[in-house]
NULUMLO-94648 format. One record per residue (C-alpha): residue in three letters; y negated, x negated, z negated. Coordinates in steps of 0.02 Angstrom, whole numbers, padded with zeros to 5 digits, always signed. Layout:
BEGIN
ALAYXZ/...
***
This chain:
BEGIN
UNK+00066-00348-00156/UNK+00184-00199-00109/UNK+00351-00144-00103/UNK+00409-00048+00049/UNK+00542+00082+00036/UNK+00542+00178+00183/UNK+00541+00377+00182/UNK+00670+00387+00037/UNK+00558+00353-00076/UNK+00361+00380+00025/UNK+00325+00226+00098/UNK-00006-00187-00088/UNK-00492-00691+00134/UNK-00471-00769+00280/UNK-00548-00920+00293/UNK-00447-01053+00423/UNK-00340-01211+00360/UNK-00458-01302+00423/UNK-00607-01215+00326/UNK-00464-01207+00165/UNK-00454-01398+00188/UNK-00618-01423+00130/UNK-00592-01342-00046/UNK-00591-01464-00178/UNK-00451-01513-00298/UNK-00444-01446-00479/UNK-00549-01293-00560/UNK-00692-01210-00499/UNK-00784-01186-00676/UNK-00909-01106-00591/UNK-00763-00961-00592/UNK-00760-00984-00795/UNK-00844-00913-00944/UNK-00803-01052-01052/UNK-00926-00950-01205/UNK-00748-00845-01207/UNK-00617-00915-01288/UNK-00441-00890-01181/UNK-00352-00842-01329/UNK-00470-00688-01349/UNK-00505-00643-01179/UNK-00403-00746-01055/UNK-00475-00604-00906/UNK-00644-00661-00956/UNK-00615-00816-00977/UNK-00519-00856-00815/UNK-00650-00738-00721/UNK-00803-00717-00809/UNK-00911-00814-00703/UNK-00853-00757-00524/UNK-00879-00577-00601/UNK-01067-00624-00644/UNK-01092-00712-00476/UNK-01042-00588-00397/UNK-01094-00417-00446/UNK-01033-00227-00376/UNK-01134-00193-00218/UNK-01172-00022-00181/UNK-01044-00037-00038/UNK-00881-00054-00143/UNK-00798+00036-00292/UNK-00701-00107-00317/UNK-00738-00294-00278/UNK-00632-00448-00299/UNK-00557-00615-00246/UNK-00437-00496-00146/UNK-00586-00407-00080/UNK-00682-00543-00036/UNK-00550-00621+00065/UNK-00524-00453+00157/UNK-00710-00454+00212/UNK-00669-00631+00288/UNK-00511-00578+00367/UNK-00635-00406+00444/UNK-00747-00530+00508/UNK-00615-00644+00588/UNK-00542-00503+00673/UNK-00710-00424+00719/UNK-00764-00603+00820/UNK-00585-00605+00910/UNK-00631-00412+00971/UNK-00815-00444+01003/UNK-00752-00579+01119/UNK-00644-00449+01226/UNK-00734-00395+01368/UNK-00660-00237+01423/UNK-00740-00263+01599/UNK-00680-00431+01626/UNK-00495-00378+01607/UNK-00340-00275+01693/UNK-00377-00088+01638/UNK-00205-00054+01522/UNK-00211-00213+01452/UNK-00212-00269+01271/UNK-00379-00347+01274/UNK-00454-00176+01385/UNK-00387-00076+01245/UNK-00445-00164+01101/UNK-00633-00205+01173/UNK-00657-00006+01212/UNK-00566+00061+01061/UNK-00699-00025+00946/UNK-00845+00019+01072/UNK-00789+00193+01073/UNK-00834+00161+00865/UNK-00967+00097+00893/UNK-01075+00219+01011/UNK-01150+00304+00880/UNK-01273+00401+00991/UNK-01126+00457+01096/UNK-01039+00517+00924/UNK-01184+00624+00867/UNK-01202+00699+01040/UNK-01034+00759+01053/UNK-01041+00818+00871/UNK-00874+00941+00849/UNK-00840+00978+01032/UNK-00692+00855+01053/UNK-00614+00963+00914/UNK-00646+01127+00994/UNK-00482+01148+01120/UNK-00385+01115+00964/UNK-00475+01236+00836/UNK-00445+01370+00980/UNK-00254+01345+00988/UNK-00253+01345+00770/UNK-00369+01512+00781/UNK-00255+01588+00912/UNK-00076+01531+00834/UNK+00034+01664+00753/UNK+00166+01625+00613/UNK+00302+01550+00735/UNK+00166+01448+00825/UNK+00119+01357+00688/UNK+00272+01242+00674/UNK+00272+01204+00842/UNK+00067+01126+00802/UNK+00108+01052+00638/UNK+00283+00947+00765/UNK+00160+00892+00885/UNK-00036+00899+00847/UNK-00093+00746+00818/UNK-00220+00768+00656/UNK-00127+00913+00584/UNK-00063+00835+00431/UNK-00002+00992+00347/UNK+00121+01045+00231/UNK+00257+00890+00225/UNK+00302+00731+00328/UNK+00441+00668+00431/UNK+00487+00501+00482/UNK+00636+00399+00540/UNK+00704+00251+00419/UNK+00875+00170+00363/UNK+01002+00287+00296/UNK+00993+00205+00107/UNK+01179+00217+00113/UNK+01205+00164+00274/UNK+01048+00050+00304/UNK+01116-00019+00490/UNK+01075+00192+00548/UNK+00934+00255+00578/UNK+00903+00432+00506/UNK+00779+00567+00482/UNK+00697+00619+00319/UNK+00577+00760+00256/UNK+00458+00717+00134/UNK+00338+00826+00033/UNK+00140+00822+00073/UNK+00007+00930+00125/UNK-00103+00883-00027/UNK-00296+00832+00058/UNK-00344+00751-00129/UNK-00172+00653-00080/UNK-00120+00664-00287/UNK-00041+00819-00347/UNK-00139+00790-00526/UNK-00312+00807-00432/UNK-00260+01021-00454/UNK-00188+01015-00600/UNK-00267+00919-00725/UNK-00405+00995-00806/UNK-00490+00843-00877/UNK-00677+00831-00835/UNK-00641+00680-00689/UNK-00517+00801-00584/UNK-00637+00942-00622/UNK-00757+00846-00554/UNK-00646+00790-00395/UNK-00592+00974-00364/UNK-00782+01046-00366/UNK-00827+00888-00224/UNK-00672+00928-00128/UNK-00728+01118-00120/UNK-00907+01093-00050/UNK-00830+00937+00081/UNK-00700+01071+00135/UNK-00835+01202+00139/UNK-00981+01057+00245/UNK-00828+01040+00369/UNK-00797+01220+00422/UNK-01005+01251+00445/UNK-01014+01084+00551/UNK-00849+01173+00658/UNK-00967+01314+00674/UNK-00895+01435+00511/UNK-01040+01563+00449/UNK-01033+01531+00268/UNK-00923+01705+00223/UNK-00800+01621+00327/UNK-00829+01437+00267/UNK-00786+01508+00066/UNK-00641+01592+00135/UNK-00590+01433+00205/UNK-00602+01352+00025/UNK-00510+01487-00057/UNK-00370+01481+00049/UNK-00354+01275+00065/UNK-00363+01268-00130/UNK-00221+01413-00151/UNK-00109+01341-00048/UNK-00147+01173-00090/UNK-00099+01212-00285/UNK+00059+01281-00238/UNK+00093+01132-00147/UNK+00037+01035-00301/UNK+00168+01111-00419/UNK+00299+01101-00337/UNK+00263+00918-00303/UNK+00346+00784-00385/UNK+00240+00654-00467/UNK+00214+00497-00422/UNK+00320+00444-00610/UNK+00484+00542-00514/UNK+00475+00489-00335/UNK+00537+00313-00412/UNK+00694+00368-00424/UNK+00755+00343-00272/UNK+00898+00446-00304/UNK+00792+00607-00338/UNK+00749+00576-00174/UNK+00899+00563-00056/UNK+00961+00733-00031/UNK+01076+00749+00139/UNK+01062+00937+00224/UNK+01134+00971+00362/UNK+01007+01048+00480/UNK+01101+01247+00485/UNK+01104+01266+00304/UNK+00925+01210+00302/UNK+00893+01347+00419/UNK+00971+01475+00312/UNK+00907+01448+00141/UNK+00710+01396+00203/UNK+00704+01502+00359/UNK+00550+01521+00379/UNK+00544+01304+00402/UNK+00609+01301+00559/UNK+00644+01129+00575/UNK+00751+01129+00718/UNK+00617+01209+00828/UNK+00499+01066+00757/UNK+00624+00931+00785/UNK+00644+00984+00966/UNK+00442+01004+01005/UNK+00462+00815+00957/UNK+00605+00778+01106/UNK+00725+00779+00957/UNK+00856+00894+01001/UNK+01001+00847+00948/UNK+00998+00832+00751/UNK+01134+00878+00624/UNK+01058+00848+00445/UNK+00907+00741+00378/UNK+00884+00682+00188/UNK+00769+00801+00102/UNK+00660+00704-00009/UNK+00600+00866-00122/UNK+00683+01020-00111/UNK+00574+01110-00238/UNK+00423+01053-00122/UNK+00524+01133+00054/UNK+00561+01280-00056/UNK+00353+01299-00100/UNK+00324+01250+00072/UNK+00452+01408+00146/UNK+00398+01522+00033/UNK+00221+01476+00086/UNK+00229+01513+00291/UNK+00335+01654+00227/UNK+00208+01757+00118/UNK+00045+01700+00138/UNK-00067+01777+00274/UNK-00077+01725+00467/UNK-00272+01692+00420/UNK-00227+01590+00260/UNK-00124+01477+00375/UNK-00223+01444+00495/UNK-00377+01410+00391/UNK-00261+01274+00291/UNK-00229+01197+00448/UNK-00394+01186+00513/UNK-00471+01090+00346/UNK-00304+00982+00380/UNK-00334+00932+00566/UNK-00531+00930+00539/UNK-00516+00825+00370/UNK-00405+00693+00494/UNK-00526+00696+00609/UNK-00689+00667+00509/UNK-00706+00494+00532/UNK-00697+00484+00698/UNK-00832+00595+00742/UNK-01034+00618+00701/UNK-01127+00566+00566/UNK-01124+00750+00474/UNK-00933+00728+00468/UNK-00923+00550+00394/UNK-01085+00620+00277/UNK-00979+00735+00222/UNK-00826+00637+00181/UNK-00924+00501+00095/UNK-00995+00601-00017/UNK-00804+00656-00070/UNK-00783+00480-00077/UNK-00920+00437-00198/UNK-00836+00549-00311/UNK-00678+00511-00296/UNK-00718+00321-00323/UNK-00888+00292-00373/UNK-00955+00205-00202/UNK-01116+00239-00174/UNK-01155+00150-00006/UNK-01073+00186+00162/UNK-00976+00036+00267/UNK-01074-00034+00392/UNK-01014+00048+00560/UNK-00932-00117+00631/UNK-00826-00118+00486/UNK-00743+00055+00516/UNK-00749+00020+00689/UNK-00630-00122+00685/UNK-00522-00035+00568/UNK-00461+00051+00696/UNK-00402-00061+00854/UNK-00335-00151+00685/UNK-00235-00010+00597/UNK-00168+00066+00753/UNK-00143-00075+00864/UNK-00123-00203+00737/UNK+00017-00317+00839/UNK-00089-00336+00983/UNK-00227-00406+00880/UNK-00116-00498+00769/UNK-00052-00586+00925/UNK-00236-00649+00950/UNK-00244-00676+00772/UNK-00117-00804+00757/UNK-00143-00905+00917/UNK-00318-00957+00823/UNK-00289-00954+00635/UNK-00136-00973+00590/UNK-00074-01174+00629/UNK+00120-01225+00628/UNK+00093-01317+00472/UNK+00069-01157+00350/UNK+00216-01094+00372/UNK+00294-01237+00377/UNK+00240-01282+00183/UNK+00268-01098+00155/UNK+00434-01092+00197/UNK+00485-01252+00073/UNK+00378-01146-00041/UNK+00475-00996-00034/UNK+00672-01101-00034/UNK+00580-01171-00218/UNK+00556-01004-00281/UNK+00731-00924-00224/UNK+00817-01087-00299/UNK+00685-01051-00454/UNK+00732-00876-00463/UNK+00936-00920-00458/UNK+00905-01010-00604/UNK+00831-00870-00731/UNK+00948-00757-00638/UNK+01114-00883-00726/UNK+01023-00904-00886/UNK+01005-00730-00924/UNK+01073-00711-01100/UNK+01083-00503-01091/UNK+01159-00489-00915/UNK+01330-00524-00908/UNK+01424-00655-00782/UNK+01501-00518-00666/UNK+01300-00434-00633/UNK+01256-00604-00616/UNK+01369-00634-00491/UNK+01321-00536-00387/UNK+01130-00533-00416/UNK+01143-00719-00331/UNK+01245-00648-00200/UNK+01102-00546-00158/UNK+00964-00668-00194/UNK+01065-00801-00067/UNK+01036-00653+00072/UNK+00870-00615+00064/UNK+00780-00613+00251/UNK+00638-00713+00258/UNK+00470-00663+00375/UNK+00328-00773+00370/UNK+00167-00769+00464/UNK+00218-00668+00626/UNK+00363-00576+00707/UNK+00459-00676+00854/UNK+00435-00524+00950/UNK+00256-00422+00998/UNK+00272-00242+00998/UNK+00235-00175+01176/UNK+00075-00053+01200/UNK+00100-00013+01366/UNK+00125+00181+01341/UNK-00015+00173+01246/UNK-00184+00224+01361/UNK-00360+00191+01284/UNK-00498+00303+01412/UNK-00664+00260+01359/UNK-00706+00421+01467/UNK-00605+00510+01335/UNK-00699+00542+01166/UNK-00673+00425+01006/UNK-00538+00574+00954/UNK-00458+00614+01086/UNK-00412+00419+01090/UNK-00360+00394+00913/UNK-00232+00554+00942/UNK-00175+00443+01076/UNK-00130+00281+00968/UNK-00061+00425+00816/UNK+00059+00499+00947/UNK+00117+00331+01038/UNK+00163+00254+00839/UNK+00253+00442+00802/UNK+00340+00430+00987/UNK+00401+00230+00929/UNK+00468+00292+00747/UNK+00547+00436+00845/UNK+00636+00329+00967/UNK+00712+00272+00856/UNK+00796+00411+00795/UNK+01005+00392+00772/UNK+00970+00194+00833/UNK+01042+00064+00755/UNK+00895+00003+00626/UNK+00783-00157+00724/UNK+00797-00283+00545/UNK+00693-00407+00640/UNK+00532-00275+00642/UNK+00355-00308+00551/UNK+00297-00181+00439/UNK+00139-00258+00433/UNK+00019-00326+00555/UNK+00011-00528+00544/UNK-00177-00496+00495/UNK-00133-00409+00347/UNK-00201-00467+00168/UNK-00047-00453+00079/UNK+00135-00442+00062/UNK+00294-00345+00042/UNK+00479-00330-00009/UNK+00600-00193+00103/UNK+00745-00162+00005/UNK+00828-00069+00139/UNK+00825-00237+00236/UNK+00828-00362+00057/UNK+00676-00432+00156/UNK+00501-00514+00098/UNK+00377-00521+00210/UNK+00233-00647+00195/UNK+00091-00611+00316/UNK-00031-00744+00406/UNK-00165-00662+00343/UNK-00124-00691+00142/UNK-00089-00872+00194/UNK-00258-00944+00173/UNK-00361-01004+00017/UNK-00370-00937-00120/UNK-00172-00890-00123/UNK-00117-01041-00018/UNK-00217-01205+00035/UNK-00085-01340+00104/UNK-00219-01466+00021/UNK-00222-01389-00125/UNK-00157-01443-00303/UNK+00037-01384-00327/UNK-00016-01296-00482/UNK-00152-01206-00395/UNK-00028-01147-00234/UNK+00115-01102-00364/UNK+00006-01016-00469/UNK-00093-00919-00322/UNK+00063-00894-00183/UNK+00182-00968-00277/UNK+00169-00798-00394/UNK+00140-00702-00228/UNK+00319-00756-00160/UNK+00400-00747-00320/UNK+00308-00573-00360/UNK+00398-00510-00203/UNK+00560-00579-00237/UNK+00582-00479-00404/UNK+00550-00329-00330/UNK+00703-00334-00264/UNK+00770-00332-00460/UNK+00640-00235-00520/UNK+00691-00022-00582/UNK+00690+00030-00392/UNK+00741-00129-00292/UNK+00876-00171-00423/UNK+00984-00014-00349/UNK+01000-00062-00165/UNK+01141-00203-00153/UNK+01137-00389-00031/UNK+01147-00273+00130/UNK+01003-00174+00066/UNK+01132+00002+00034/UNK+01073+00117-00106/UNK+01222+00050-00220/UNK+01268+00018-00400/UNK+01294-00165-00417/UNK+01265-00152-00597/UNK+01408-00154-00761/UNK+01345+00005-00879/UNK+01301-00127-01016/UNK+01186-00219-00913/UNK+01108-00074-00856/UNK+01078-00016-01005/UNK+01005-00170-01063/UNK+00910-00187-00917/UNK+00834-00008-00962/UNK+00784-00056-01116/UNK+00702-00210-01093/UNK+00614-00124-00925/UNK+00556+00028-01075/UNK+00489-00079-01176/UNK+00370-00159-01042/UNK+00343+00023-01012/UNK+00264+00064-01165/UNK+00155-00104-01174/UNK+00041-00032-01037/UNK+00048+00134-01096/UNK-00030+00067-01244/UNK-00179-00013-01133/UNK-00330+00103-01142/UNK-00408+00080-00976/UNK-00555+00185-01025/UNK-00611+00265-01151/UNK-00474+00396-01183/UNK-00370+00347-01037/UNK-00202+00227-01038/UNK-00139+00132-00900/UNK+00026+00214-00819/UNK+00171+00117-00889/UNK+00310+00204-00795/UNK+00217+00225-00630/UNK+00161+00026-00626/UNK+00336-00033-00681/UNK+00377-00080-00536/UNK+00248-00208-00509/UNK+00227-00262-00687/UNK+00404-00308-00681/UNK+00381-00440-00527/UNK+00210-00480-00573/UNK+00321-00550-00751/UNK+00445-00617-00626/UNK+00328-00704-00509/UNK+00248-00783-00644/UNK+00408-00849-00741/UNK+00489-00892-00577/UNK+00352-00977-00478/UNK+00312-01089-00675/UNK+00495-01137-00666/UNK+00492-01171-00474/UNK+00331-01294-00507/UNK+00412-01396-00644/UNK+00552-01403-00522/UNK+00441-01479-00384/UNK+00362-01603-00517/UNK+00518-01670-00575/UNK+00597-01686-00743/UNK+00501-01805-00839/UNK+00331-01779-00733/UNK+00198-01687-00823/UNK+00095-01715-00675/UNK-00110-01754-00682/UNK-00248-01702-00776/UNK-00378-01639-00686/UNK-00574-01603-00715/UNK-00497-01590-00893/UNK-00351-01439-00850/UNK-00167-01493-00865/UNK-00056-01444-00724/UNK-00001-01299-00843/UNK-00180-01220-00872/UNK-00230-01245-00691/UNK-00059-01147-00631/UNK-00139-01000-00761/UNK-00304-01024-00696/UNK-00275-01009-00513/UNK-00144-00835-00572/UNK-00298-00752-00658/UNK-00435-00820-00509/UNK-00321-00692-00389/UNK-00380-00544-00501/UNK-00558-00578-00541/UNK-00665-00433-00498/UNK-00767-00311-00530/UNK-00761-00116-00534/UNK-00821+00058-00566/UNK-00784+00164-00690/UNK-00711+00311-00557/UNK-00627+00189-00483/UNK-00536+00156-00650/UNK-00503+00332-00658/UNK-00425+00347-00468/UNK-00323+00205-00486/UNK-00240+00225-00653/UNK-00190+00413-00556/UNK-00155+00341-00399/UNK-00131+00153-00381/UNK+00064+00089-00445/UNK+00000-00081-00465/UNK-00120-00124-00642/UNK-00292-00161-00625/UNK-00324-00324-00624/UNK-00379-00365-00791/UNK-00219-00311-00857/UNK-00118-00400-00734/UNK-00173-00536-00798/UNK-00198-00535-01005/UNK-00066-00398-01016/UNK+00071-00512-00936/UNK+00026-00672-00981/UNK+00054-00611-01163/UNK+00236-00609-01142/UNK+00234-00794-01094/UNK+00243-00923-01216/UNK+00231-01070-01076/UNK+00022-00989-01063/UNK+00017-00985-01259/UNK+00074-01194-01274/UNK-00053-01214-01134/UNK-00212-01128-01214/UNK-00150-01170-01377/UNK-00156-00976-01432/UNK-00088-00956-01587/UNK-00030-00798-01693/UNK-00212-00700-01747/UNK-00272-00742-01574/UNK-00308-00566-01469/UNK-00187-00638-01334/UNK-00044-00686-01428/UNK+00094-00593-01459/UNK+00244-00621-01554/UNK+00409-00661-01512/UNK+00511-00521-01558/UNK+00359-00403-01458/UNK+00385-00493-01292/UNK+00479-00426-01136/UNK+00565-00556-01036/UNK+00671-00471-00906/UNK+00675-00599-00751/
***
């Protein structure tokens, strides 16, 4: 699951109900490896036997229940788009656009044919552009991803405005650590990323004197960009990362950042200041176009636009990139065509498909149990909220207050985003069309530029496998596409829904207390809400979870993140406390509820928690997501949290000397 915070701070299975209905009552021991005792290994325990069933395929780096409901969602969604018939329908229309977006995908003959040419009227403006020409490709070249981002969002003090921000980038590994860590991994990562830069500018038609120069000159400017970067630990603090500049003093100390010559190549002309996200990165990034050579910059943006491009072109290209891949992660097979194919009507148009979507999969009665689902949890979460014994009444106070506001989205917006701007020309190549969909979602975040901010918009597609809190909005979001079996069967056992959504909804929900969400108030403003003591407190307890998963060694020599996957521990620790409470609530004092196939309500709740994170993955995928990935990996989502519960301990019967227990005085209960 994910949190969303919009530019201040950079932007986490389908089967149908009527398939889900079908899936029996109680525990799946098939799922178990009951040789593992759950007070040494709960992870293996839980998961053991849907690990061994279902082994890493050469396709993925990673593969679990989460996976394996995605690959049922991609198949849904590829059967509603292999029933479009382009021909058969208004050219311009939804169903025109989606049928010849994916068959533009899938012509791989045509794709080899046309090898780099669709990229060639581009390359020749990059070669040709001088200094000052450069800003005005990076403002409105669709692929050029160079240097930093813009976007519109909510003002975080202001959150009913629209406003502007800047926001570092630039960075083709994506991770500023990738250049400067010298371990043997980013070594490693560094040498692939050389030779993929270097495969790119001979399949653009570089002799290789020019294709090393290339290199050299990505990888300098690239490292600059890298140290002046903030890391991915800072850029929580959402703070660090609201800076207000008003646009003429921007244009006198980084002149050579002309920003209001970008602005207005984007139709923007008339804008007074933005919110600077990292000044030390705009000072790199002036001091950059400033100093380095004409050459230098326009090699840098060539890798840029060509990297964007790969995937959409021949073979050699997405060759290439795979094989950066494999490093990077481990994979060692390529997706099947069809799959990246659909990816794409589905990324960039995902409303229009989500609109097909629901009409067939998603049935009034999901959200309907959903939404009780979600008033339990919110009523569940009120409660730990009042019985906190290190918050005081006043914090309290107003932590309800913001609790009893929270906007509620399940399943689908009200309202479909329109595509009409949007043209899809199968006579056009696969390129030229995805610039297309890029430019008509920039032109909609553009519009709405100095608007008043649209609180009833979807930041995910209905489709999506997953979920998200917006503090700018004090929103959760719930998705059709996570409301399906595993997470949430409406014939399912209460302990298995609370323990699968139920966690899910409350997960989301403490985001919006957890070290980031806890700082925007009820009307989602970047405001302290907050007494100093309980602040404090707060930091302490939030530290000490901190330095639990610091102490996890993820691989030999490696520890998990603990300040970069606060965040998420913190509501995964929430969801589960909250959605335990909200169940008992649901059974009713007195009610232990049944036993059944041997599990107590209580172990099957745990059970159906872990089942979410049972998988199976590589060790460079390890590696890239302990760098990269602010949520834990799975095994530690579960045994590292459930440790601080002692609800799990009375229900395994794990006692002190068991691996999994831990005492009292060593547990973090924040929420």
């Amino acid at each position: 699951m994910k949190k969303v915070i919009f530019a201040a701070i950079a932007m986490s299975m389908l089967s149908t109900i009527g398939a889900s209905a079908a899936t029996p009552r109680g525990v799946d021991r098939a799922n178990l490896d009951e040789t593992v005792s759950p007070g040494v290994d709960f992870y293996e325990y839980a998961c053991g036997g849907w690990m061994k069933a279902n082994p890493l395929s050469d396709e993925y780096s990673r593969y679990g229940t989460f996976d394996q409901l995605g690959e049922l969602n991609r198949q849904q969604v590829r059967d509603l788009v292999l029933g479009l018939d382009a021909s058969a329908v208004p050219f311009g229309s939804n169903a025109q656009k989606i049928a010849d977006f994916y068959a533009l995908g899938m012509d791989a003959d045509r794709l080899n044919r046309e090898g780099a040419a669709p990229l060639q009227a581009d390359l020749a403006k990059i070669a040709r552009s001088t200094r000052t020409d450069m800003i005005d490709l990076m403002a409105t070249m669709p692929g050029v991803a160079a240097f930093f981002g813009t976007g519109v969002g909510a003002d975080m003090l202001n959150v009913d405005m629209n406003v502007m921000y800047w926001q570092q980038g630039g960075l083709g590994l994506g991770d500023r650590d990738y250049y400067l860590e010298d371990s043997e991994n980013t070594k490693a990562v560094r040498a692939a990323y050389r030779d993929y830069l270097h495969t790119l500018a001979n399949l653009i038609g570089y002799d290789d004197a020019a294709a090393y120069r290339l290199v050299g000159n990505v990888m300098d400017i690239e490292t600059a960009l890298a140290r002046a970067a903030m890391s991915r630990e800072e850029l929580r603090d959402p703070a660090a990362s609201y800076n207000p500049m008003a646009i003429a003093d921007l244009a006198k100390e980084y002149p050579a950042v002309d920003l209001k010559r970008y602005f207005a190549k984007q139709g923007i002309n008339k804008i007074d200041s933005l919110i600077v996200g990292q000044p030390k990165s705009l000072a790199a990034v002036n001091d950059i176009l400033a100093n380095y050579s004409e050459q230098a910059l326009r090699d840098y943006l060539t890798a840029g636009y060509v990297s964007s491009a790969a995937s959409y072109l021949s073979d050699d290209f997405i060759n290439a990139e795979f094989a950066l891949s494999q490093v990077l992660s481990g994979v060692k097979q390529q997706q099947p065509r069809w799959k990246r194919a659909v990816a794409v009507p589905n990324g960039m148009m995902g409303e229009a498909l989500g609109e097909l979507y629901v009409e067939k999969y998603f049935p009034p009665v999901a959200k309907e149990k959903m939404t009780k689902l979600v008033k339990n949890l919110q009523t569940a979460l009120g409660e730990h909220i009042s019985g906190l014994t290190w918050m005081s009444d006043e914090t309290k106070a107003r932590g309800l207050e913001k609790l009893s506001t929270f906007k509620v989205k399940i399943g689908y917006p009200d309202k479909w985003k329109d595509y009409s701007s949007l043209t899809i020309d199968p006579s056009k190549s696969y390129w030229e069309n995805v610039q297309a969909a890029i430019m008509f979602n920039t032109n909609q975040d553009l519009a709405d530029f100095g608007k008043p901010v649209d609180k009833e918009r979807w930041f995910m597609s209905p489709q999506t496998v997953n979920a998200y809190y917006n503090p700018t909005t004090n929103e959760i979001c719930f998705p059709a596409g996570i409301l399906q079996a595993p997470y949430f069967n409406p014939d399912a056992d209460d302990a298995e829904n609370y323990g699968a959504i139920g966690v899910v909804i409350g997960h989301e929900m403490t985001h919006g207390f957890d070290d980031q969400g806890r700082q925007f108030d009820k009307d989602g403003n970047f405001s302290n809400w907050w007494t100093d003591a309980d602040a404090e407190a707060f930091t302490t307890l939030a530290d000490k979870l901190v330095a639990q998963f610091d102490a996890i060694e993820v691989a030999p020599g490696v520890h998990a993140n603990g300040r970069f996957t606060l965040g998420e521990n913190i509501a995964d620790h929430g969801g589960l406390r909250v959605a335990y409470t909200a169940y008992h609530n649901a059974l009713g004092e007195g009610n232990e509820g049944e036993v059944i196939d041997g599990f107590t309500p209580d172990q099957r709740f745990y059970l159906a928690y872990a089942n979410v994170w049972a998988g199976n993955i590589r060790d460079a995928e390890i590696l890239k997501r302990t760098k990269t990935d602010p949520h834990s990996l799975g095994r530690w989502r579960v045994n590292a949290s459930l440790r601080n519960l002692e609800p799990f301990f009375r229900a395994f019967n794990i006692k002190a000397g068991d691996p999994m227990f831990l005492p009292e005085n060593e547990r973090v209960v924040i929420w």
